[in-house]
C-alpha atoms as an extended CHARMM CRD file, in Angstrom:
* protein
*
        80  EXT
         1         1  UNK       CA            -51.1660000000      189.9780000000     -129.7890000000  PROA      1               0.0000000000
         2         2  UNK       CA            -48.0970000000      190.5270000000     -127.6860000000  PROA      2               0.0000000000
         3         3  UNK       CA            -46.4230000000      187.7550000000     -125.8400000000  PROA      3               0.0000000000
         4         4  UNK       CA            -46.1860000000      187.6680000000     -122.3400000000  PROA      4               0.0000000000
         5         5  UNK       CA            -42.2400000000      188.3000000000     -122.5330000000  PROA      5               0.0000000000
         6         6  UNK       CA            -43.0800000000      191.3730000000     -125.0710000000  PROA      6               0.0000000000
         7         7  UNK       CA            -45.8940000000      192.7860000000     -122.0160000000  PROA      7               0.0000000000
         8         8  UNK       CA            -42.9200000000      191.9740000000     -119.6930000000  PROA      8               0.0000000000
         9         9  UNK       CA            -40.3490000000      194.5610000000     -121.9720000000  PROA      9               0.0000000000
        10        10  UNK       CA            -42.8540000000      196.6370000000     -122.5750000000  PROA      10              0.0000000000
        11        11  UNK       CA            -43.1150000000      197.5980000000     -118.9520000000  PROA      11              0.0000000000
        12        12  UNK       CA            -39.6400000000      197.3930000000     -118.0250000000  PROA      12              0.0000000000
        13        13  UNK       CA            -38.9670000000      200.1420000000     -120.5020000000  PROA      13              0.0000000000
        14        14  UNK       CA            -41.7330000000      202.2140000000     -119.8890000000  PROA      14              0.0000000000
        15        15  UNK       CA            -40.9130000000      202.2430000000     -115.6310000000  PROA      15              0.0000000000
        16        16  UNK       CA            -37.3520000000      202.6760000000     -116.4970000000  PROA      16              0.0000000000
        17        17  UNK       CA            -35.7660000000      205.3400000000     -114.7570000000  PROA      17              0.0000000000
        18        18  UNK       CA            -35.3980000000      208.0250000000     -117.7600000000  PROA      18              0.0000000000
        19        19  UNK       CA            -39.8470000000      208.0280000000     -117.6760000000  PROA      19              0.0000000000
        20        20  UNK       CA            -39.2270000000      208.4680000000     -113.5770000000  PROA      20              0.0000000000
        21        21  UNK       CA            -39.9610000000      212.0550000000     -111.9790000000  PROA      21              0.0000000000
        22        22  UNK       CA            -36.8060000000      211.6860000000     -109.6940000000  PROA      22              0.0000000000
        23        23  UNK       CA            -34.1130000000      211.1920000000     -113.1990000000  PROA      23              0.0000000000
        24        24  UNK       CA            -32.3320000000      214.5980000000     -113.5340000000  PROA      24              0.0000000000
        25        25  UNK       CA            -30.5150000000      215.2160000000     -116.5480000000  PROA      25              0.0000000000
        26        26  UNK       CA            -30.5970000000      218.9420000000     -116.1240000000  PROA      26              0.0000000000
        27        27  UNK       CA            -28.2610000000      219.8050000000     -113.4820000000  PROA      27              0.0000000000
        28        28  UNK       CA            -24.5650000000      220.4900000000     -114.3590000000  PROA      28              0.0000000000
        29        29  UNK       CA            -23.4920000000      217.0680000000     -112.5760000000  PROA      29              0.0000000000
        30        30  UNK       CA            -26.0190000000      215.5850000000     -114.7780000000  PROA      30              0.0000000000
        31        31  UNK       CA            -24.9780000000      217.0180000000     -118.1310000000  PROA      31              0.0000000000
        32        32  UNK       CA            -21.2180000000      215.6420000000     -117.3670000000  PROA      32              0.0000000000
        33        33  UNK       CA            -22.7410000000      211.6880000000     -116.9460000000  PROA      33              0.0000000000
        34        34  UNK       CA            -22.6410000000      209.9840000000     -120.3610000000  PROA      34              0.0000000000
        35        35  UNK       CA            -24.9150000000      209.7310000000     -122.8750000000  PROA      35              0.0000000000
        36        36  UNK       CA            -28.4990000000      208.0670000000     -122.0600000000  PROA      36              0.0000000000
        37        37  UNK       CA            -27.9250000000      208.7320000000     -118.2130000000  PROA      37              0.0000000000
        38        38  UNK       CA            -28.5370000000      211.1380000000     -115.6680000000  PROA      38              0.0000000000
        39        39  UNK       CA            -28.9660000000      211.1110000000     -111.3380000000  PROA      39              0.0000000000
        40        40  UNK       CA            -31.2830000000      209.4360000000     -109.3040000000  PROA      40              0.0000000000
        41        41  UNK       CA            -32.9090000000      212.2130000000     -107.1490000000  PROA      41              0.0000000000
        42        42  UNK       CA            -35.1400000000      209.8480000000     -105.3230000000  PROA      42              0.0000000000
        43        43  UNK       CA            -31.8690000000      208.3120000000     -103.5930000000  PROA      43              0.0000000000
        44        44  UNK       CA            -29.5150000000      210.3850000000     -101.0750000000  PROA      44              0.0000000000
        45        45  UNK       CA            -26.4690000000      211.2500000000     -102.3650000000  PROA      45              0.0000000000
        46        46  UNK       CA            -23.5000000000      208.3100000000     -101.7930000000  PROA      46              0.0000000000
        47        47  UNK       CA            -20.4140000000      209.5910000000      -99.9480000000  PROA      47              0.0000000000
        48        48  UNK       CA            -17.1100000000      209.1870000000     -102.3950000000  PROA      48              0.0000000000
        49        49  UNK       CA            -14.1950000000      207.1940000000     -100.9250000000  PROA      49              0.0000000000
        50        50  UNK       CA            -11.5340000000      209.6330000000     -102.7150000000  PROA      50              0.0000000000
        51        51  UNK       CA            -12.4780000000      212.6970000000     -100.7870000000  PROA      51              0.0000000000
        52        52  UNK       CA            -15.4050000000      213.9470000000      -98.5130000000  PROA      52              0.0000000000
        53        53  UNK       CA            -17.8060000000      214.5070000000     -101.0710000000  PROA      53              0.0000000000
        54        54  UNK       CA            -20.9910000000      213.0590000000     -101.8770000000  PROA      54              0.0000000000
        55        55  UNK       CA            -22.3870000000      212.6200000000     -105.1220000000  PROA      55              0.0000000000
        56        56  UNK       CA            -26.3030000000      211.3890000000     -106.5230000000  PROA      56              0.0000000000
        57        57  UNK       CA            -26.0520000000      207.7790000000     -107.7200000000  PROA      57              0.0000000000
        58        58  UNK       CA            -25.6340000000      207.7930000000     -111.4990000000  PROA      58              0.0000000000
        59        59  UNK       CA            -27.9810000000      205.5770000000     -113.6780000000  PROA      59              0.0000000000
        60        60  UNK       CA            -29.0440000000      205.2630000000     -117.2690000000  PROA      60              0.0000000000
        61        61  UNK       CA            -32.4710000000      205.9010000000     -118.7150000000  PROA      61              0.0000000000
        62        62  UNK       CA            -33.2050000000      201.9580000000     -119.3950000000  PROA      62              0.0000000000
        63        63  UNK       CA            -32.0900000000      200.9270000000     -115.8450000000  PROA      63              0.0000000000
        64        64  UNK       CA            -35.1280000000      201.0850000000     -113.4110000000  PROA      64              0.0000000000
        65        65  UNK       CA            -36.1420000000      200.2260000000     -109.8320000000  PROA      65              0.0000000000
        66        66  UNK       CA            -38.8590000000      199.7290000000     -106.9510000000  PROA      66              0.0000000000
        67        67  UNK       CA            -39.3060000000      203.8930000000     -106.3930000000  PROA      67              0.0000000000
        68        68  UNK       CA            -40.3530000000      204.1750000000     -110.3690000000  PROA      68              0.0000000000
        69        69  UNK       CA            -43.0730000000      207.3810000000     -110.1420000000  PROA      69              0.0000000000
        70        70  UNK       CA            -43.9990000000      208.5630000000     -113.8210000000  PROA      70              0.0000000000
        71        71  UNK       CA            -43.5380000000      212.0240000000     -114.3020000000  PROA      71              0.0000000000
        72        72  UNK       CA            -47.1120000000      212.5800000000     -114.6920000000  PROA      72              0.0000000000
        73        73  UNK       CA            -47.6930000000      211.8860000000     -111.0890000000  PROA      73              0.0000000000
        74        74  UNK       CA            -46.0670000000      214.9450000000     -109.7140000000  PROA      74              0.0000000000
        75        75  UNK       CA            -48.2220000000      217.0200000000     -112.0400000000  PROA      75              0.0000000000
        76        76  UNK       CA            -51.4810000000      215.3540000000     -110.6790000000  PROA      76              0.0000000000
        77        77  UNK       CA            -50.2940000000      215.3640000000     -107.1520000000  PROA      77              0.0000000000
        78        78  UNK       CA            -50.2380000000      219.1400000000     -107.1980000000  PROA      78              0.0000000000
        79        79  UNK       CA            -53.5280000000      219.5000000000     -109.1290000000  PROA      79              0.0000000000
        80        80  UNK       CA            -54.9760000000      217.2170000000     -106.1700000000  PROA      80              0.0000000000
């Protein structure tokens, strides 16, 4: 039987953002990131203080938030 700190890892990893519908790590700008990242396409692009650009936050696959949506989601929503 699994501890409640094991449960607690358990889900952390599986709503971490590399299971999320909205982590790209297709596009170009997404290929350059390092290794076991990729962009956040749920939040707006962040404006760069070096020149007028703006550019999807970067995050790895084990960080996570409070917008997690599994990927199957967007596959049911359009089945709906």
């Amino acid at each position: 039987m699994l501890t409640a700190q094991q449960r607690v890892e358990i889900d952390m990893t599986t709503c971490a953002c590399g299971n999320c519908q909205f982590f790209d790590t297709q596009s170009k700008a997404a290929k350059k990131a390092e290794r076991e990242a990729g962009l956040c396409r749920y939040n707006p692009p962040l404006p760069q203080a070096e020149d007028e650009t703006a550019v999807w936050p970067l995050v790895r696959s084990k960080d996570w938030c409070g917008h997690f949506a599994a990927t199957v989601e967007r596959f049911m929503t359009a089945a709906e």
